[in-house]
C-alpha positions in Angstrom: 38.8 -35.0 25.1 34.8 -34.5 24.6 33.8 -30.7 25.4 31.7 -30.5 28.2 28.0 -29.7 27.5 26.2 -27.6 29.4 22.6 -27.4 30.5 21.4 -23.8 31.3 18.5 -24.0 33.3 16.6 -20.8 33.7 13.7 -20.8 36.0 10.8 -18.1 35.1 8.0 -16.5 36.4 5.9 -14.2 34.4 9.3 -12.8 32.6 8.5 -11.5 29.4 10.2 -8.3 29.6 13.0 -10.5 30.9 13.7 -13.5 29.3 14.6 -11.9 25.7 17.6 -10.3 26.9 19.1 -13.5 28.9 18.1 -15.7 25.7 19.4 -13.3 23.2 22.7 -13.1 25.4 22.9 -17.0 25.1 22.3 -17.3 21.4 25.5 -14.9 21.0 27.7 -17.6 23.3 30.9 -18.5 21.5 31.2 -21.7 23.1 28.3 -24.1 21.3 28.3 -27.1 23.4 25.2 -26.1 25.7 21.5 -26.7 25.6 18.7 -24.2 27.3 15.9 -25.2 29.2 13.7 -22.6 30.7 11.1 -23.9 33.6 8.0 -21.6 33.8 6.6 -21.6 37.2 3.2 -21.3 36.0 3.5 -17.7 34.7 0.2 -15.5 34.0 1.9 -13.4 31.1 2.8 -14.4 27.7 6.6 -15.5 28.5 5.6 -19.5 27.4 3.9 -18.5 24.0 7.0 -16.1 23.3 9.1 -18.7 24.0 7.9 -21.2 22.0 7.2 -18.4 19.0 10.3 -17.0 19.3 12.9 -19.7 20.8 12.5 -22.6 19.1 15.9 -24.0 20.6 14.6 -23.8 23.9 13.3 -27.0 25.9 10.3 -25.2 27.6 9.5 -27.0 30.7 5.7 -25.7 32.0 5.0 -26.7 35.4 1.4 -26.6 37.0 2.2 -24.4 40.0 4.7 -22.5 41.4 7.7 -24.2 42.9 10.1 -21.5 43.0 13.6 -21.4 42.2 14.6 -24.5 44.0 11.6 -26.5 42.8 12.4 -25.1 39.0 16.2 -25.7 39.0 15.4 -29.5 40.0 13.0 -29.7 37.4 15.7 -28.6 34.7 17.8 -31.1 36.2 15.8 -34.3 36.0 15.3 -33.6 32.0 18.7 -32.1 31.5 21.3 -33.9 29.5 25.0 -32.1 30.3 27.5 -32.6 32.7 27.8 -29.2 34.2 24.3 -27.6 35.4 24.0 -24.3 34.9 21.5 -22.0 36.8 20.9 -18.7 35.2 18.2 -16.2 36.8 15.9 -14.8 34.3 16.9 -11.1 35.3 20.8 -11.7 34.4 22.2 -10.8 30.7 25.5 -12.8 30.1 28.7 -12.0 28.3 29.3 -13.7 24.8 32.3 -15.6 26.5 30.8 -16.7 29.7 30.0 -20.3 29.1 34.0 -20.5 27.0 35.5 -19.3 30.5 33.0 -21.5 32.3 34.2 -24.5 30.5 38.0 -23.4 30.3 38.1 -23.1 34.7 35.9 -26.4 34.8 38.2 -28.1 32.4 42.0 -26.6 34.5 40.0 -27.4 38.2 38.9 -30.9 38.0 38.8 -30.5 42.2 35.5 -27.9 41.6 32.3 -29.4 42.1 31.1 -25.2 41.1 31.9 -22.6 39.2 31.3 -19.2 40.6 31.0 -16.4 37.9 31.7 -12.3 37.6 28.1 -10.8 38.3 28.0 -7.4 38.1 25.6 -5.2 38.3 23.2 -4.3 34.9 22.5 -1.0 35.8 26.4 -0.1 36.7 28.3 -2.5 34.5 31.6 -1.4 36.6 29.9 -2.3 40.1 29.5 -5.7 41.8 26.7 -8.1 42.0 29.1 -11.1 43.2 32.2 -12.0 42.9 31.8 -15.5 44.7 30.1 -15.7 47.9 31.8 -16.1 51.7 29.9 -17.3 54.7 31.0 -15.9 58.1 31.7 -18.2 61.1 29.0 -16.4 63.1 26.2 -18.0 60.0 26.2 -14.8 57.5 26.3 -15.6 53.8 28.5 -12.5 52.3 28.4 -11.3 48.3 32.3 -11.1 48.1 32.7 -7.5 46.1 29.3 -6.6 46.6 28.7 -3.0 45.4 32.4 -2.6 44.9 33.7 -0.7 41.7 36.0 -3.1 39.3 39.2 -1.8 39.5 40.5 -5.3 39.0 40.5 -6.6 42.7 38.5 -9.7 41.8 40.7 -10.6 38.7 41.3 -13.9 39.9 40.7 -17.5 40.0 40.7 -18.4 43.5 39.0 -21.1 45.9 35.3 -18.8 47.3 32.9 -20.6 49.6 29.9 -20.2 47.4 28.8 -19.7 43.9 25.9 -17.3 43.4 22.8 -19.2 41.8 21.9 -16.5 40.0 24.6 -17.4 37.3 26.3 -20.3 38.2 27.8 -24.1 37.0 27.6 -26.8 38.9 28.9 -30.5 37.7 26.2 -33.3 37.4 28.1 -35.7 39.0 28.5 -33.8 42.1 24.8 -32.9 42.0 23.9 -36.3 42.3 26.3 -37.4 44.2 25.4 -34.4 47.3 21.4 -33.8 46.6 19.9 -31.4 44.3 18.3 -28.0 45.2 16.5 -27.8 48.6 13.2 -27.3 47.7 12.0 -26.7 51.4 13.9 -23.5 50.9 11.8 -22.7 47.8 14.2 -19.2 47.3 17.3 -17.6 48.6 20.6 -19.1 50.3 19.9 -22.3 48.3 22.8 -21.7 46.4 24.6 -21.6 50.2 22.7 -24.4 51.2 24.2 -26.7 48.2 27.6 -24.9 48.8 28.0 -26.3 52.5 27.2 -30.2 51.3 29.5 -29.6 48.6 32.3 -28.2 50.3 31.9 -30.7 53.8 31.8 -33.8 50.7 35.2 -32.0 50.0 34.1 -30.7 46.6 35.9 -27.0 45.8 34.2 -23.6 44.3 36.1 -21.7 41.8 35.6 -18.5 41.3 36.0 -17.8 37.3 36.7 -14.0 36.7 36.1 -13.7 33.3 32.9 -15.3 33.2 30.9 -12.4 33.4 27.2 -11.6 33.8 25.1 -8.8 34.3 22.1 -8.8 37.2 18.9 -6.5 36.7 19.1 -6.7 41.0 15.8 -7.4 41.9 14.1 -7.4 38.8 11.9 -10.6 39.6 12.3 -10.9 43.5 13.8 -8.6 45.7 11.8 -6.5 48.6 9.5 -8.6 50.9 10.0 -11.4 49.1 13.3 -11.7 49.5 13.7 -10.2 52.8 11.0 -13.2 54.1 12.9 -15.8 52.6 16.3 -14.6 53.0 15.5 -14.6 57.1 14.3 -18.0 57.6 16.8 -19.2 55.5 19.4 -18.1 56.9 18.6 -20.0 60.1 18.0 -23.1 58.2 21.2 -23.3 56.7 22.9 -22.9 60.2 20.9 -25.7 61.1 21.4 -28.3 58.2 25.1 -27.5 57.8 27.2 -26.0 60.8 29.1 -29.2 62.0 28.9 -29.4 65.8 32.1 -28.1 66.5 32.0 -25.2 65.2 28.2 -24.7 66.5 29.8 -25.0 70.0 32.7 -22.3 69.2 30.9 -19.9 67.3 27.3 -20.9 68.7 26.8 -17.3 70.5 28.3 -15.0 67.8 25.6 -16.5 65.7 23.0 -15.6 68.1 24.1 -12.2 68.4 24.0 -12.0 64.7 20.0 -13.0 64.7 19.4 -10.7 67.2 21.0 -7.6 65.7 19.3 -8.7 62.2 15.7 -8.6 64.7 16.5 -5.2 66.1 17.7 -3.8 63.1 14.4 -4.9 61.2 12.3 -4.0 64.2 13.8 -0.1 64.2 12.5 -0.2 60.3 9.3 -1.5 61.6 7.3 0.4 58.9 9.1 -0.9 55.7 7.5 -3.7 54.4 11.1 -5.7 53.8 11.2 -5.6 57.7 8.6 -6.6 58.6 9.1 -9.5 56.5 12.1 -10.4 57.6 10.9 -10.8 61.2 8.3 -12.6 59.8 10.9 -14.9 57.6 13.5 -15.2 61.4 10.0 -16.8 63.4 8.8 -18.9 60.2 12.6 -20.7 60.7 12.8 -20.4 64.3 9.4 -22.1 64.5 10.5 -24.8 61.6 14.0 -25.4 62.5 13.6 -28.6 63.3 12.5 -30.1 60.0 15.8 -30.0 59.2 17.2 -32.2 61.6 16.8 -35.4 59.6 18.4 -33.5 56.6 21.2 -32.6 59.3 21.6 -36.0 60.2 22.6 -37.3 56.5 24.9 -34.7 56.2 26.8 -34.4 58.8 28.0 -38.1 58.1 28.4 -36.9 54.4 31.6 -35.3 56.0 35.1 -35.4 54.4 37.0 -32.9 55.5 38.5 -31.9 58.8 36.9 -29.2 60.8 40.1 -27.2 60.8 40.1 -27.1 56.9 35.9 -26.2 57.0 37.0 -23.1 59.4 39.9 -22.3 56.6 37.0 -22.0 54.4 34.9 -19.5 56.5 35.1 -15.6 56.9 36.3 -14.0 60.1 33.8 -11.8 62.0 34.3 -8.3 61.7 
């Protein structure tokens, strides 16, 4: 049987103090079978002369403007040459072994159209990043494990909702056969996004535990950015990918959700991140409906009954 190659895509932004680490990291894998392509998103430092200094064995992908993660990952993608896509956030370190585990889970779960890896947490390597993600049935995307110590609860390989973008593998077929990245959501909860077309097209996400990486949180993002993004995306991915029954059932415990997020971020008023995230919750409840036509495709994309789809989701607390 041929290996499976891999394509790392890492998108950047002005990473310089970054991107040694995660490339270093990669250049100590013990599985060989991978290629690295790094899309800059028109960074201001030095990050694309070090790269091309320094990394040779990088494909450096310059692009004129900004296009965020989503735009970046695609990028990668359309010059990328293996059959499992991996994302990898400038800000994460990864373990010599991760892409050998990667592989080994990929190759024993031919029903995964993802990967999820161990991300823990750089500054406390014994803390949680993400061990897999959930989504809730009233629309909440959930970091299973987040800011849990390791004491082996997450050990492993099970079925999770989601993969975490920030260090993920995703097989090419299934890419193409579901749609790439959403670039309308430019960052945040597009790994969540991809995660509902690939589960309603009856695709599976494995959660690999000893694939491990290591997440400088925040380290290009994170605050108002995030916060922004993180709120109108959340409402889009309701609307692109709850099926209508569940909609109906579950319709007002997502409401109620929204509206404790608003008067939670309204109390904090003053902080910048909430601010932004009100800002973020009326950018999607204005622009909701640009993804009705997106809706539309995928909804008849469905394979799987909406009894196995609620199987899938979290329980409300």
């Amino acid at each position: 049987m041929r290996p499976e190659i891999f394509s790392v895509i890492i998108p950047a932004w002005n990473g310089a103090k970054l991107l040694p680490a995660c490339l270093d990291s990669l250049r100590a894998q013990t599985y060989r079978h991978f290629e690295v392509l790094v899309v800059d998103n028109a960074s201001t430092d030095e990050s694309p002369d070090l790269i091309r200094q320094h990394y040779p064995e990088v494909l450096l992908i310059a692009l004129p403007e900004n296009r965020g993660f989503t735009g970046a990952v695609n990028a990668g993608i359309a010059r990328a040459k293996g059959t499992l896509i991996a994302p990898l956030n400038q800000d994460v370190e990864v373990d010599s072994h991760w892409l050998e585990e990667t592989a080994r889970v990929a190759s024993t779960h031919p029903e995964a159209g993802a990967i999820a890896c161990k991300i823990m947490l750089h500054a406390q390597r014994d803390h949680f990043h993400s061990a897999g993600d959930n989504y809730r049935l009233d629309g909440i995307p959930v970091n299973r494990g987040v800011w849990e110590k390791d004491e082996g609860q997450y050990d492993a390989e099970t079925k999770v909702f989601s993969a975490c973008g920030g260090a993920a593998a995703y097989r090419r077929h299934v890419l193409d056969q579901i749609g790439w990245f959403d670039e309308s959501f430019f960052m945040y909860l597009e790994d969540v996004d991809l995660a509902w077309r690939q589960q309603l097209a009856g695709w599976r996400t494995i959660y690999a535990p000893r694939a491990v990486a290591f997440h400088h949180l925040s380290a290009s993002g994170g605050g108002a950015t995030a916060s922004y993004y993180t709120g109108r995306n959340t409402i889009y991915v309701i609307v692109k990918n709850m099926p209508s029954p569940l909609l109906r059932k579950y319709g007002l415990a997502m409401l109620g959700a929204q509206m404790r997020i608003f008067s939670d971020a309204l109390r904090a008023w003053h902080g910048e991140a909430a601010r932004a995230r009100l800002r973020g919750q009326l950018a999607g409840l204005l622009t909701w409906p640009r993804m009705l036509g997106k809706r539309r495709a995928i909804q008849r994309s469905r394979r799987v009954s909406i009894a196995h789809l609620k199987s899938l989701l979290q329980p409300i607390d």
